[in-house]
Structure formats: C-alpha cells, structure tokens
C-alpha positions as CSV (number, residue, x, y, z in Angstrom):
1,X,175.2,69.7,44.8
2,X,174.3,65.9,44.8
3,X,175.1,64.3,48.0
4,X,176.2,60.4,48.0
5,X,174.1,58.0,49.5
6,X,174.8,57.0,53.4
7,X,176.2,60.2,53.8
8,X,174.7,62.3,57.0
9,X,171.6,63.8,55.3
10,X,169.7,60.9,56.3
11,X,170.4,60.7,60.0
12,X,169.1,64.7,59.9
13,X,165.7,63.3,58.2
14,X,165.1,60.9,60.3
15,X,165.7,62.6,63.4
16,X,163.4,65.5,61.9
17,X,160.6,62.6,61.4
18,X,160.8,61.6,65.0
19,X,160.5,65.4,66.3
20,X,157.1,66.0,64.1
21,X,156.0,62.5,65.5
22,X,156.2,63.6,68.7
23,X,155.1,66.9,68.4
24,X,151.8,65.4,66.9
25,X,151.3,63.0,70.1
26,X,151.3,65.9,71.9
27,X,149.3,67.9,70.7
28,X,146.6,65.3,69.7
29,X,146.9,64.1,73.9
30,X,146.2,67.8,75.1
31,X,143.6,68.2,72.9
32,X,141.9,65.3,74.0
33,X,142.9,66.2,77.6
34,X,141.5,69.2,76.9
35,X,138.0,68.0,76.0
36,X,137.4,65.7,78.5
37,X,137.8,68.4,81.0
38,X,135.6,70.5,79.0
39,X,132.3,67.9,79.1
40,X,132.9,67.5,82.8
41,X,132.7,71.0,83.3
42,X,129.5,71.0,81.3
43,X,127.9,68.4,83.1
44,X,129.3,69.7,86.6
45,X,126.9,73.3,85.6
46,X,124.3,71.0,84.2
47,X,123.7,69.0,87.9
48,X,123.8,72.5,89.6
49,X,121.5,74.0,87.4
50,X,118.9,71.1,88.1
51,X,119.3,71.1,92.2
52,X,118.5,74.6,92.1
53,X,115.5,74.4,89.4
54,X,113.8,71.0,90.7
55,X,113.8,70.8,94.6
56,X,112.1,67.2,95.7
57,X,110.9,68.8,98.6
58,X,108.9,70.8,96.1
59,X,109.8,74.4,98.1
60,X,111.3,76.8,95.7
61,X,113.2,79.3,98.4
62,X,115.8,80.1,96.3
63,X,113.4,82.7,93.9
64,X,114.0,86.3,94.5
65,X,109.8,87.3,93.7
66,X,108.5,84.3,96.3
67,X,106.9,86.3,99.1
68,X,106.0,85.1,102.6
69,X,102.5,83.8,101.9
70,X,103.8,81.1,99.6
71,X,102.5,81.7,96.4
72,X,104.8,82.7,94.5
73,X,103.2,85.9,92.9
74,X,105.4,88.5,95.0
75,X,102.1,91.0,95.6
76,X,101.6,91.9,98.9
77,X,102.6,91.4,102.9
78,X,103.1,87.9,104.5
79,X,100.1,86.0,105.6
80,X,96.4,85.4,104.1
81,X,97.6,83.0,101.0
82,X,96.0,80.3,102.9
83,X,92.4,81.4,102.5
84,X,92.4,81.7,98.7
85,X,91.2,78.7,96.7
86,X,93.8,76.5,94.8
87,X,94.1,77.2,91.0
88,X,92.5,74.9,88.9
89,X,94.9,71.8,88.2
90,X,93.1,71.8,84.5
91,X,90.6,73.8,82.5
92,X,87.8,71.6,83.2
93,X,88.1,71.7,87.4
94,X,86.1,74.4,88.6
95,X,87.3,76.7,91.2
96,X,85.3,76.8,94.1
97,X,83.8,80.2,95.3
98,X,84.6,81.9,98.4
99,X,82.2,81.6,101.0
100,X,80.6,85.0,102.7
101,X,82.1,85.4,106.4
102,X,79.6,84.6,109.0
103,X,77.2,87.1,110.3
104,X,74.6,87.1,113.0
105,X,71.8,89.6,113.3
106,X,72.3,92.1,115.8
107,X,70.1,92.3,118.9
108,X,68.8,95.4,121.1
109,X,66.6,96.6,123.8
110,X,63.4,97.0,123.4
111,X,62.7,100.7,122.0
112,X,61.8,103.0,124.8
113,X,61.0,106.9,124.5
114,X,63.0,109.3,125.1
115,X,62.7,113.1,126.6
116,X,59.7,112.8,127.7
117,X,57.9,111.4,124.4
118,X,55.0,109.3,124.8
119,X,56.2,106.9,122.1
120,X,59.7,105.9,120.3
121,X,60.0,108.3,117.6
122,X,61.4,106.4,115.0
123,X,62.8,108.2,111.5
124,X,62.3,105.9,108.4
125,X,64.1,106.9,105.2
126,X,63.0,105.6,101.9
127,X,62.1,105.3,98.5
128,X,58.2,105.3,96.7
129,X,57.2,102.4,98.8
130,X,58.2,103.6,101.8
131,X,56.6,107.3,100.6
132,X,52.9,104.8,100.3
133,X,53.4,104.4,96.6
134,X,50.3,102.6,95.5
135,X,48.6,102.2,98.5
136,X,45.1,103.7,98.4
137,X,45.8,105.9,101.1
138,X,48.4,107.0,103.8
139,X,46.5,105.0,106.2
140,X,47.3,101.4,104.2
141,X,50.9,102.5,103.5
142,X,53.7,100.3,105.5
143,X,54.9,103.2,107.6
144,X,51.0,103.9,108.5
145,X,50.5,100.1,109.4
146,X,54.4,100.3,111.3
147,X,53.2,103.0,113.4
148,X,49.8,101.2,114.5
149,X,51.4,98.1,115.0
150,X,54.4,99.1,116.9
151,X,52.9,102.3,119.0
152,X,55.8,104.2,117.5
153,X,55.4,107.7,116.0
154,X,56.9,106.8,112.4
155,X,58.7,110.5,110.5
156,X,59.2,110.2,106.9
157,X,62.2,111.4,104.8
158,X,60.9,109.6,101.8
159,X,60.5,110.2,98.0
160,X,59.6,107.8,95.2
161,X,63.1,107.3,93.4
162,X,65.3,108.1,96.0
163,X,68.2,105.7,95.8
164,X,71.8,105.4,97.3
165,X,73.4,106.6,94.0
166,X,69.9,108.2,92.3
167,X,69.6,111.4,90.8
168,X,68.8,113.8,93.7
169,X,67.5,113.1,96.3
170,X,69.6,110.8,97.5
171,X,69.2,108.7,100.3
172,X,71.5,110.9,102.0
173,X,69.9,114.0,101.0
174,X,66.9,112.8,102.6
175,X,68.3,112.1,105.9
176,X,70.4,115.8,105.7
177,X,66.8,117.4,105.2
178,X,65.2,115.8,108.0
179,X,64.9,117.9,111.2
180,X,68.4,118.2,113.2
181,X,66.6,118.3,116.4
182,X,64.6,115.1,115.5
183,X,66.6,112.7,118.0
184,X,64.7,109.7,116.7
185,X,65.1,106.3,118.8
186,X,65.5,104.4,115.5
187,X,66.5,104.9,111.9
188,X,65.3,102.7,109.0
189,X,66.2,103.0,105.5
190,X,64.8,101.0,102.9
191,X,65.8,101.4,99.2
192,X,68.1,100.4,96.6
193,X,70.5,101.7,94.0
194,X,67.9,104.2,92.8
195,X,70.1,104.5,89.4
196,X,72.8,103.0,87.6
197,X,75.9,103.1,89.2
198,X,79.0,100.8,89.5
199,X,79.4,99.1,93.0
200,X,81.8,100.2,94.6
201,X,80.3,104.1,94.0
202,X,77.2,102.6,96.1
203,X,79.3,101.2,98.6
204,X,80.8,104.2,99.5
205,X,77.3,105.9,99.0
206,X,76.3,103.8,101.9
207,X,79.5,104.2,104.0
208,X,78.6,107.9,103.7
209,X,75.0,107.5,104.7
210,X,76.0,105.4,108.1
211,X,78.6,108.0,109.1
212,X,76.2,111.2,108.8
213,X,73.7,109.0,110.7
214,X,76.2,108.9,113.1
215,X,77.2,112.3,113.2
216,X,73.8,113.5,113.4
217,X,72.2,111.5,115.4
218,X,74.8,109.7,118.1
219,X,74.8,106.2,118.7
220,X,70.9,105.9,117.4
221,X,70.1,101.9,116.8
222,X,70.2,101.9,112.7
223,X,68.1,98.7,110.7
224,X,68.1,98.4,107.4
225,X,65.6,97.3,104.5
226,X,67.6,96.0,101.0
227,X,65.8,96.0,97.7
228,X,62.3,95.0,96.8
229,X,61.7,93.2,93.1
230,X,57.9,93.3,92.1
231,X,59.2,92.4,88.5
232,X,61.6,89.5,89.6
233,X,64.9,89.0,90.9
234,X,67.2,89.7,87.8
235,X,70.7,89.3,88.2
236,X,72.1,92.5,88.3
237,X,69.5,93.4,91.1
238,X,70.8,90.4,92.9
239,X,74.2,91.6,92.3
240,X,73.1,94.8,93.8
241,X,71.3,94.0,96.9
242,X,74.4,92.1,98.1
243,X,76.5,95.1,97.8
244,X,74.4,97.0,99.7
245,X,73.9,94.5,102.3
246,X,77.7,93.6,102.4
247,X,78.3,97.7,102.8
248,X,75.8,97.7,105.9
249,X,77.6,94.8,107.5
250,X,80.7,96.0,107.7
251,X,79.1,97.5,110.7
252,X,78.2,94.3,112.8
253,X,75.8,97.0,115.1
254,X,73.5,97.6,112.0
255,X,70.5,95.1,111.4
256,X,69.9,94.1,107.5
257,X,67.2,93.0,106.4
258,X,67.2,91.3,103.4
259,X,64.2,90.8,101.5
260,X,65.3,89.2,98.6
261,X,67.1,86.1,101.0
262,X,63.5,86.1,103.5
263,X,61.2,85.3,100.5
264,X,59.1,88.9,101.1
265,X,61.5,90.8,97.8
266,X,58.4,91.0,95.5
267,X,55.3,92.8,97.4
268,X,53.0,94.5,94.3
269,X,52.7,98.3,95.0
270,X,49.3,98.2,96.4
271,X,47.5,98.0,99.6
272,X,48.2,93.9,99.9
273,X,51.8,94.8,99.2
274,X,52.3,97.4,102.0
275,X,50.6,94.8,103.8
276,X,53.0,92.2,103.6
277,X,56.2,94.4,104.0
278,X,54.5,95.7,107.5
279,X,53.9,91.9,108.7
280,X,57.3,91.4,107.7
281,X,59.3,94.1,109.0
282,X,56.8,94.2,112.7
283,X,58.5,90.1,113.1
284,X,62.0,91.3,112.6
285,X,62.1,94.2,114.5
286,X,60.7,91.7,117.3
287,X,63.1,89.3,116.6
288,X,65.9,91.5,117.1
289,X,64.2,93.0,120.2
290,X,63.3,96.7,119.4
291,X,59.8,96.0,119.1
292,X,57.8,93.7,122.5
C-alpha cells in the first residue's frame, strides 16, 4: 500500500536514525574507553616488571637461587664467596690465580735417643736413591753420609721404584714391613709418585702413609723429601710434587722439604749426587732443630 507523503512514516524514520546514531556514539566511546584503560594496564605491568629486574642499588634479593655468599650461583652454604677471584669482565682480562695459604716450616727439639740407645735411631723410607742407587758403594750413599754426619743410626725401608701410587712396594708397604718394635726417633720419606696415577689417588696415598706412621709409631717427629728430577723439571713432575707437598701440609707438624723450590731437585745418581742431597738435607734438619 503506498503511503502519502507527510504522513507518519517519516517521523518513525527519523526517530529510528537518531536511535542507531546514538547507539553508535556509544559504542565507539566504550571502545575507546576501553583501550585507554587497556595501554595503562600495560604500562602499569611494564614499570613493575623493570623495578623488580633492574635494581639501581645493583642487589638482586628478590631471586629465589641467590644464596648467602652473594654470587648468585645457589651451590653451597653461606660464607667464603669473598675469597674467589672476580670473573673476567671480558675475554681478554685474565683471571688472577689463587695464591697458596701461608706455611711455615715446622721446628723441633733437637733429636735425642731414646731407651737407652746410644744414638737417635732414625727410619728413612725411600725410593732407589735413598736405597744408594748409583753410588759406588753403601758408604757414598746419602743415608751412609746422613748417619756420619748426624751420629744417627739411619734403618732403611727402601727399594728402587717404590712410589706413593707405584706398583708394589709402595711407600706404605715399605713402612708396614719395617720392624714393629723399631720405635725410631725420626721418620723420613723421600720419593715421588713412583707411577702414573691421577692426583687425588696420591693424595690419599699420602694421607694413608701419615696415619699408619701414626698408628705405628705414636707421635714420632715425621720430615719429608718431595721429588728429585735428574732429567729436568717437566710439568707434570711439577704438577706432581706440589700435590704431594700440599698432602703433607695439611699436617702443619710434618716438615717438607722441597727440592724442586731449594734449587737441590736434580742431583745425578752417582756419588757427587748423594753428596749433594746429604749436604742438603744435614742444613735442614738443622734448621728445623733435630739435628745440633
């Protein structure tokens, strides 16, 4: 049906017209209402994510794996992260090594006899050199030239290749053989590795050594002889030696002597060599006071 104009069909259009109009302001404003609530949000989580990430005191308490030493690495007990070095700040800076603790040599009484003896009986054992290897006879061997300087009675419990970690013997099977009623006044041992063997296998072959002297022989005044070198100082004998002297002073009532570090490491198996290692070792055991 047509409808004449001016009738009432357009006052319902235009009334319609104004109803989508406004319905479109309003949903265009809460959409933009929306939004801008939406970016502060955003940037509200944004700041609070940066306060806890960048601290300008440059402390970082807030992570879980920080332990008490400081560093950040979460292994181990509180206390001690000052005494490592810094890390590097680039691959060129090179990180400092840390320095041995301090040690200073033992001193004793001089070496008195005991029961009865008429001299210190003193128990040395050793390797070939201190079993007179090259030496043209046991008189020119070091223990020979010891024992005349000194006025001790020198045993031996010696064998050329005995070692801390050798094949047997050992070091330690040396000092099980020797006489349990021996009581010496003094124990010297003088040898090295003996075979190939990783560190910390010697280090425990010397912790075992020091605590059967113990056991055997009581509170008996121990010094101890490192490596020699007659070929040279190569760096895996260096390594070694300091593990072996490192083991010993672990024990701060054991004297080590260190040949390699007193410039007497390389004395030639002969009679001039045995020589040299008794001249040495008489001044050190009167150093530390066992010897007048």
């Amino acid at each position: 049906m047509r409808r004449a104009p001016g009738s009432s069909a357009s006052a319902g259009f235009s009334l319609a017209g104004l109803l989508v109009v406004l319905l479109a302001v309003a949903v265009i404003g809460g959409t933009a209402f929306g939004y801008v609530r939406w970016q502060d949000d955003i940037a509200a989580a944004t700041d609070a994510a940066s306060e806890v990430a960048i601290d300008p005191s440059g402390s970082d308490d807030s992570r879980p794996d920080r332990d008490d030493r400081g560093n950040g690495n979460g292994d181990g007990e509180g206390g001690g992260g000052d005494d490592l070095p810094a890390a590097p700040d680039s691959p060129d800076e090179v990180v400092p090594e840390m320095e041995e603790p301090p040690y200073e040599d033992p001193t004793f009484e001089v070496l008195e006899p005991t029961e009865n003896r008429p001299q210190p009986v003193v128990l040395l054992v050793g390797d070939g050199y201190a079993d007179g290897r090259g030496a043209s006879s046991a008189g020119t061997s070091y223990p020979s030239l010891l024992a005349r300087d000194l006025g001790w009675d020198v045993r031996l419990a010696t064998m050329t290749g005995a070692g801390y970690v050798s094949t047997p013997p050992t070091l330690l099977d040396l000092l099980v053989q020797s006489p349990p009623d021996l009581a010496p006044d003094l124990v010297i041992v003088q040898g090295a590795y003996g075979a190939d063997a990783p560190n910390d296998t010697a280090k425990a072959a010397v912790e075992e050594l020091r605590t059967t002297i113990e056991s055997q022989y009581g509170d008996v005044p121990v010094v101890v002889v490192t490596a020699f070198a007659p070929d040279g100082i190569t760096g895996q004998l260096e390594t070694r030696e300091r593990t072996v002297a490192r083991a010993w002073r672990e024990d701060p009532d054991v004297l080590v002597l260190r040949p390699q570090i007193d410039g007497w490491s390389a004395p030639t198996p002969d009679d001039t060599g045995h020589a040299l290692i008794a001249t040495e070792l008489v001044a050190a055991l009167r150093t530390a006071g066992l010897a007048p």
